[in-house]
N, C-alpha and C positions, 0 to 999 in steps of 0.2 A: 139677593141684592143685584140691582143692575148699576152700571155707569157708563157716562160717557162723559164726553171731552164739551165744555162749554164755545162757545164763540172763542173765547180768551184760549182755550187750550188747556182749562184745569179740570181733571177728573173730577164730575157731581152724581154723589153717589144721591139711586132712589132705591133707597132697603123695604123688603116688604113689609113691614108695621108701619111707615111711613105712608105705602101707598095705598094700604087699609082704611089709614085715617083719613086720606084724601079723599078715598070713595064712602067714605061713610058718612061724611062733612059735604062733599060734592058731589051726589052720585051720577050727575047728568056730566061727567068727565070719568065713572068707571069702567066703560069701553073702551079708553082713549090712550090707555097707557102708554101704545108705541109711539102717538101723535107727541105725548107730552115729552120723551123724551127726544123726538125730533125736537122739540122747541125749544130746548137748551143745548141742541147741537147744531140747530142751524134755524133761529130767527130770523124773524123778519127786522123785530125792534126790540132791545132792548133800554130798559129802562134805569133808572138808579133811583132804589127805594126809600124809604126815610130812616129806617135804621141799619145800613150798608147791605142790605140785601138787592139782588138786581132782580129785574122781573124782563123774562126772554118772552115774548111777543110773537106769535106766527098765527096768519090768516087760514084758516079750511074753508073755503066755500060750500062743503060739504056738510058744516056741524049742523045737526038738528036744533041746536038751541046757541043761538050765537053765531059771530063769524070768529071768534077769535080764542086761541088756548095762549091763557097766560101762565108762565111756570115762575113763581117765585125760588131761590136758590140764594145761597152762599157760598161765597168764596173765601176758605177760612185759611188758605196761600196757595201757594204756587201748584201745591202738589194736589190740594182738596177741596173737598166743597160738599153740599148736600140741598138737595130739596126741602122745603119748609111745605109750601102750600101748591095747590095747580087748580084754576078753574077757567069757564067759558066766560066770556066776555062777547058784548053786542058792539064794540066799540074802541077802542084805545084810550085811553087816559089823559084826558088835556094837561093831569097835571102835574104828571110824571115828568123829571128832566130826563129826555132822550143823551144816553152816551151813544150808542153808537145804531146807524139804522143802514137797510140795503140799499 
């Protein structure tokens, strides 16, 4: 299990049966695990989802498939949190409400 500290400052744990399923569900993000954990430690944009999950947002110019790793996660308080999902993105989401951007 890895973790780090969100934008907000709450530890978001990524356990490995978690990041199994990610690459097995997305595997064009199964090289990317250091990237996806920069992305909920330090976005570019995050977003506020539809069922109180946030989605951290950060550009690679580098992705093979995509310009963008999006980390979906919760923040379950002050102390915790977890990854639910992470995939590549060509784009940013019009139609996500932005809470907070660089």
């Amino acid at each position: 299990m890895l973790i780090v500290r969100s934008h907000g400052g709450v530890p978001i744990r990524l356990t490995d049966e978690r990041w199994n399923h990610i690459a097995a569900r997305h595997p064009e993000v199964s090289g990317w695990r250091e990237r996806v954990l920069e992305t909920v430690s330090e976005p570019d944009i995050i977003q506020q989802g539809d069922y109180e999950e946030l989605l951290a947002i950060r550009e690679y110019a580098e992705l093979p498939l995509g310009r963008y790793v999006v980390v979906v996660y919760r923040e379950t308080g002050p102390d915790d949190g977890f990854v639910l999902t992470a995939y590549l993105a060509g784009r940013v989401s019009a139609k996500g409400r932005v809470i907070w951007k660089r």
